[in-house]
Backbone bond lengths (Angstrom), bond angles and torsions (degrees), N, CA, C in turn:
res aa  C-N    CA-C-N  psi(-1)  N-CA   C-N-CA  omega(-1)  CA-C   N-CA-C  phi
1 X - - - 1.451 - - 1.528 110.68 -
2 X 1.694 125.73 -25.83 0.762 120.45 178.05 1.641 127.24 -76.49
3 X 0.799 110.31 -61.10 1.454 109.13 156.00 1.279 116.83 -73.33
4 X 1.183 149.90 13.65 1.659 120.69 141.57 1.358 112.05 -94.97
5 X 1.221 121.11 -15.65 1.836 118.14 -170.18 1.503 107.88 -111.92
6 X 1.812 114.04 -56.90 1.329 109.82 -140.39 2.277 79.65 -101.54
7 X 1.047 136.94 -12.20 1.013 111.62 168.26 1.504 112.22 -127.61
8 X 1.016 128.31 38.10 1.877 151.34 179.21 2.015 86.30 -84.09
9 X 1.131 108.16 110.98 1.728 118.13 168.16 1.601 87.07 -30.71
10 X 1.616 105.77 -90.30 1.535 93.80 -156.31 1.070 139.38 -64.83
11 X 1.466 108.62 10.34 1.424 97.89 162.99 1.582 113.04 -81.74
12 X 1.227 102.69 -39.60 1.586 108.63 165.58 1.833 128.37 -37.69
13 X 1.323 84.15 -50.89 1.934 89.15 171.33 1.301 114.37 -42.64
14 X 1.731 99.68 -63.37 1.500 95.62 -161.98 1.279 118.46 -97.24
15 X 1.517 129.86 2.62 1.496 134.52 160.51 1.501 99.21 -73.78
16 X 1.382 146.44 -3.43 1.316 108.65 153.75 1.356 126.65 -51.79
17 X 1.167 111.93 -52.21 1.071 145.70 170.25 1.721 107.51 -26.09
18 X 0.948 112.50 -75.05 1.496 104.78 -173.15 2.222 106.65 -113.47
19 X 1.543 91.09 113.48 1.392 98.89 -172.17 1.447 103.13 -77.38
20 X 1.108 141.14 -6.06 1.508 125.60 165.10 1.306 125.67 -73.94
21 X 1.289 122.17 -34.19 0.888 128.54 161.70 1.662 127.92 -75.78
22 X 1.297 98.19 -19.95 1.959 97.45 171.15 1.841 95.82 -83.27
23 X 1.398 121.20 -22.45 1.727 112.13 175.37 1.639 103.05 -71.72
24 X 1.159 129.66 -47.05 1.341 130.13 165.70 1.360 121.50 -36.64
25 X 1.509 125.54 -63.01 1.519 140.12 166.71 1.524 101.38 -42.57
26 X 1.306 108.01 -54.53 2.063 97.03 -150.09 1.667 90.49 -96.78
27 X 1.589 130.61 -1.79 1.270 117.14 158.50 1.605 126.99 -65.80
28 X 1.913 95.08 -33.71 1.677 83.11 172.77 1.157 121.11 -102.12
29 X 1.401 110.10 15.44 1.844 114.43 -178.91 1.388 103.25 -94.24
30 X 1.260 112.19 -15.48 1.898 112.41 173.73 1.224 101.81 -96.01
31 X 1.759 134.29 -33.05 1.405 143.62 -178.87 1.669 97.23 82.36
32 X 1.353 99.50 48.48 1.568 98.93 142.33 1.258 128.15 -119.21
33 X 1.439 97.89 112.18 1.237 115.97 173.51 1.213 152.87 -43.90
34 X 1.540 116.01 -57.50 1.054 144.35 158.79 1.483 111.83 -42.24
35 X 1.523 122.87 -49.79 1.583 126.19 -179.62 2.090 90.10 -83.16
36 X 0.974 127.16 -61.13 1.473 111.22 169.44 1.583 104.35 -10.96
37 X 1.250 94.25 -97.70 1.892 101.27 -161.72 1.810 100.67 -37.16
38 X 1.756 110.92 -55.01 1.597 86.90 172.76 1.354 122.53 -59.95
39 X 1.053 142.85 -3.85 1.500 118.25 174.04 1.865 105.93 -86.73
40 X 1.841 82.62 -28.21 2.025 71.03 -166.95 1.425 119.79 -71.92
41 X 1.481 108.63 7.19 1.418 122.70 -177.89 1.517 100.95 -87.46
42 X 1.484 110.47 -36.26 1.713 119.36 -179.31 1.483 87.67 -72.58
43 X 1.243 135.12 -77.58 1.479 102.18 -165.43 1.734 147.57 -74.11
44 X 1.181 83.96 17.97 1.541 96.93 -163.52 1.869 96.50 -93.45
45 X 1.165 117.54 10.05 1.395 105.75 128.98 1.351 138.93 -100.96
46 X 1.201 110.25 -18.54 1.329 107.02 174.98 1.684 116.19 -69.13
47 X 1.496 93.33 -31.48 1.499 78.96 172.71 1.132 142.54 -97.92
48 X 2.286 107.84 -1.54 1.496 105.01 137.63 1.268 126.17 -65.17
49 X 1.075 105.93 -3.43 1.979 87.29 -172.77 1.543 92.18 -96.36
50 X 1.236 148.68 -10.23 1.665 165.01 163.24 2.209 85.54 -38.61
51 X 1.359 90.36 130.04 1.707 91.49 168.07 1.286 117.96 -108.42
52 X 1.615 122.50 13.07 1.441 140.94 162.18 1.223 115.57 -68.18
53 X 1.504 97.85 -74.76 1.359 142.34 -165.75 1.774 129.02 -91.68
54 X 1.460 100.00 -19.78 1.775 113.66 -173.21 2.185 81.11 -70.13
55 X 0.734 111.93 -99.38 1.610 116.87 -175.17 1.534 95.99 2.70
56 X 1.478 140.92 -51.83 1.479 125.00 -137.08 2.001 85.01 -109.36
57 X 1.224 109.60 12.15 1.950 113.20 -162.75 1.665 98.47 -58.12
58 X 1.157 153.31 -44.72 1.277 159.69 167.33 1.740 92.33 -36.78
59 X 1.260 126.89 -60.52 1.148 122.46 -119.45 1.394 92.22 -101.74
60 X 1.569 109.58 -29.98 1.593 125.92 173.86 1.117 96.18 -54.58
61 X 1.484 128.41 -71.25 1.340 137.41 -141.35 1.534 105.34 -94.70
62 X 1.188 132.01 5.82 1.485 123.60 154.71 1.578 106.23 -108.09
63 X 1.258 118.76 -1.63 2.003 107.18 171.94 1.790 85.37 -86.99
64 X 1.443 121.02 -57.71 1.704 104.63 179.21 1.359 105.57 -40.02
65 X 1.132 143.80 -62.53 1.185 135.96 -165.94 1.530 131.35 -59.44
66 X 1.534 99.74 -16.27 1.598 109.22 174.96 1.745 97.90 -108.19
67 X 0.719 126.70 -7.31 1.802 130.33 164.85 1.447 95.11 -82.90
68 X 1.130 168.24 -64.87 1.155 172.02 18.60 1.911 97.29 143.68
69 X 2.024 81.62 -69.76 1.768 103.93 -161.55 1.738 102.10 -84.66
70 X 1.393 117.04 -31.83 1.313 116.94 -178.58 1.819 115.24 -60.62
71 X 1.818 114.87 -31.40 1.129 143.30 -144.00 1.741 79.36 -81.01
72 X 1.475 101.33 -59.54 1.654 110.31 -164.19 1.379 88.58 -61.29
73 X 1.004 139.93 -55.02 1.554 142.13 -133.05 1.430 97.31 -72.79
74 X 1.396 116.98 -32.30 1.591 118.57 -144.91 1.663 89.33 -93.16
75 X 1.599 133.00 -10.17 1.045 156.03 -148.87 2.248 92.30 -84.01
76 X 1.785 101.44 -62.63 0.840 94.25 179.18 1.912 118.63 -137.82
77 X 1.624 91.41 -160.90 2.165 85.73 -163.99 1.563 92.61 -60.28
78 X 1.246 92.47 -51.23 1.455 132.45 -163.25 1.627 156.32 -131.34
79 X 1.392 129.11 109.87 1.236 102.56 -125.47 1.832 81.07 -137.88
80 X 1.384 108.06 158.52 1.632 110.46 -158.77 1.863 76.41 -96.51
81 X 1.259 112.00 166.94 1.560 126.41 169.03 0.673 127.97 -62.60
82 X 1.599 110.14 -39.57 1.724 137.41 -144.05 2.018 88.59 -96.31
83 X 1.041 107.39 -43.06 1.696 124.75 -169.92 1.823 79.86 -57.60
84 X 1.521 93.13 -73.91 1.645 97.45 -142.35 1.888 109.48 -57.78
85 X 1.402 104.87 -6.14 1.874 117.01 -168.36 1.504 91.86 -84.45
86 X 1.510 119.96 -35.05 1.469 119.38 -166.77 1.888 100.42 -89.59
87 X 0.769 121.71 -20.98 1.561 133.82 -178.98 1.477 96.68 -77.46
88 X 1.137 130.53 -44.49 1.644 121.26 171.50 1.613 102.53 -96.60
89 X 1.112 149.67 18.62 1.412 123.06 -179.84 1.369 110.76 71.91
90 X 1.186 145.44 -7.81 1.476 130.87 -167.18 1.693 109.56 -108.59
91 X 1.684 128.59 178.90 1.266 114.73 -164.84 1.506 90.11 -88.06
92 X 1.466 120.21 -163.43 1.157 131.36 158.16 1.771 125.55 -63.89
93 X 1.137 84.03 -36.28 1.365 91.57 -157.11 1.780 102.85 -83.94
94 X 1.244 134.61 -12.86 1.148 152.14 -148.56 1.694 94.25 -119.88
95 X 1.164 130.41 -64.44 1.548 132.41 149.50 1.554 112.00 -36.31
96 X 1.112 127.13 -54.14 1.383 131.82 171.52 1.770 114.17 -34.87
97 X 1.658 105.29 -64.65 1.249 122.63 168.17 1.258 129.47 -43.94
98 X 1.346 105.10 -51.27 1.921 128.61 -170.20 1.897 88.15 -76.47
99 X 1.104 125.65 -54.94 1.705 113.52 -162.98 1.709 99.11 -89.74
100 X 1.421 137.81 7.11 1.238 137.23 155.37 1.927 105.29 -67.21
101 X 0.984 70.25 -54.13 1.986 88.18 -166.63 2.216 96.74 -46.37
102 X 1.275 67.65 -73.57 1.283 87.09 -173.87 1.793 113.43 -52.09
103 X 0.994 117.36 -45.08 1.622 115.90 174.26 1.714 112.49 -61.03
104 X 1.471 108.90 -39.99 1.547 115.00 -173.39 1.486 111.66 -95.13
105 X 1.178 111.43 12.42 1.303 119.64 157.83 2.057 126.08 -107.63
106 X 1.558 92.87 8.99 1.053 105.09 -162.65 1.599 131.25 53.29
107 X 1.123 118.93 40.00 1.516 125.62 178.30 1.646 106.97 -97.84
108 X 1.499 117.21 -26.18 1.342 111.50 170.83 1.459 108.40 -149.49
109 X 1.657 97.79 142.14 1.736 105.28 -152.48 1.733 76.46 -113.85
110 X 2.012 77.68 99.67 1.876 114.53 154.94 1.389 107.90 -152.60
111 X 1.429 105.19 175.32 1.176 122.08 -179.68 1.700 105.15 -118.90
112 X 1.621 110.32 165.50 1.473 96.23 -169.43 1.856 84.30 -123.32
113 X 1.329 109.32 127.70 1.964 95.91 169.67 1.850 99.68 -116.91
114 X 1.269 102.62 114.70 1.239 112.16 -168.74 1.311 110.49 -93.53
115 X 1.474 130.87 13.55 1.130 151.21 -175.50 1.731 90.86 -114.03
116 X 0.742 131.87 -76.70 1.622 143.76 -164.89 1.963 111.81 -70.64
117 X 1.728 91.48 -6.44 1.504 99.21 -172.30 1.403 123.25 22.89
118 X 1.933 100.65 54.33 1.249 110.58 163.78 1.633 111.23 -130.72
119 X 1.576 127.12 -175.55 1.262 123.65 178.15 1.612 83.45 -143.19
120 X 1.512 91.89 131.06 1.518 109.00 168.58 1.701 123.55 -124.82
121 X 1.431 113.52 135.94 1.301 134.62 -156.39 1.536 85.81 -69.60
122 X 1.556 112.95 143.33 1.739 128.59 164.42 1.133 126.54 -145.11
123 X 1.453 132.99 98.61 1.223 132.59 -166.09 1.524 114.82 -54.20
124 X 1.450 109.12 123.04 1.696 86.29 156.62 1.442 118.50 -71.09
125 X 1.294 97.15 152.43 1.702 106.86 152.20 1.334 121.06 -8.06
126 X 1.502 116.60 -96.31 1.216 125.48 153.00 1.274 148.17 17.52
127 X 1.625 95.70 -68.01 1.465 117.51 157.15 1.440 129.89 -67.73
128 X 1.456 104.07 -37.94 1.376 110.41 164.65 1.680 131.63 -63.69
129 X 1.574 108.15 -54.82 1.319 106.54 156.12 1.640 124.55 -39.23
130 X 1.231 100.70 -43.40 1.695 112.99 -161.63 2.268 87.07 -63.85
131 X 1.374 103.79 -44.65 1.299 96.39 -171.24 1.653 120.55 -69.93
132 X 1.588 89.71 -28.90 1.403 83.73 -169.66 1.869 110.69 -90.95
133 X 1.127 116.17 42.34 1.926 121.84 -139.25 1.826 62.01 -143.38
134 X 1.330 109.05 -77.63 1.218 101.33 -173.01 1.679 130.53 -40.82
135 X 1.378 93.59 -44.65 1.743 98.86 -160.52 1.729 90.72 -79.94
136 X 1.870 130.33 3.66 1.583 115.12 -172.63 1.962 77.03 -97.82
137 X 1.129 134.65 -31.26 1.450 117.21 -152.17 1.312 93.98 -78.61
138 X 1.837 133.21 -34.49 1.431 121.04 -152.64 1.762 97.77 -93.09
């Protein structure tokens, strides 16, 4: 991420330019969360009112939101609810909802233990091969 986004010249040029979007960038490159979701709330008009881009605004702002939760997730085994709801600003119960959806739709590989009121990170397959495919070629 670092060298393709946050130090790529052009992205640099033209994020002077618009400071909501450079608070967005350097919120998830430090992994703060909490200011994340507030900025993506600041831009999520600009980019409905966008006549490219306003049409696809749902679609923007729930892949940020699973880049966001996947980012934390990948952080640890295992992570309490209550931790990870206060790490973004949101309630429990509303985080609860958003990483159900999202896990049982396969968009992020966790598990939910609703007994242990934690969510724990699980590689697919996939990912694993893909890593370990990688680490025999280099």
């Amino acid at each position: 991420m670092t060298k393709k986004i946050v130090n790529n010249p052009h992205v640099i040029g033209v994020i002077r330019d618009l400071p909501n979007i450079q608070n967005l960038l350097k919120s998830i490159y430090n992994c703060e969360y909490s200011k994340f979701f507030e900025s993506l709330l600041t831009i999520h008009p600009d980019i409905l009112s966008d006549r490219y881009i306003g049409p696809h605004v749902t679609y923007i702002v729930r892949e940020y939101r699973i880049l966001a939760y996947s980012q934390f997730l990948e952080a640890y085994k295992s992570v309490m609810i209550s931790s990870m709801a206060h790490s973004f600003g949101l309630s429990v119960a509303l985080l609860d909802s958003e990483l159900s959806k999202f896990i049982s739709s396969g968009r992020l590989n966790a598990k939910i233990d609703k007994v242990g009121l934690t969510y724990s990170l699980t590689h697919s397959l996939t990912y694993l091969l893909t890593y370990l495919f990688t680490r025999l070629v280099t």
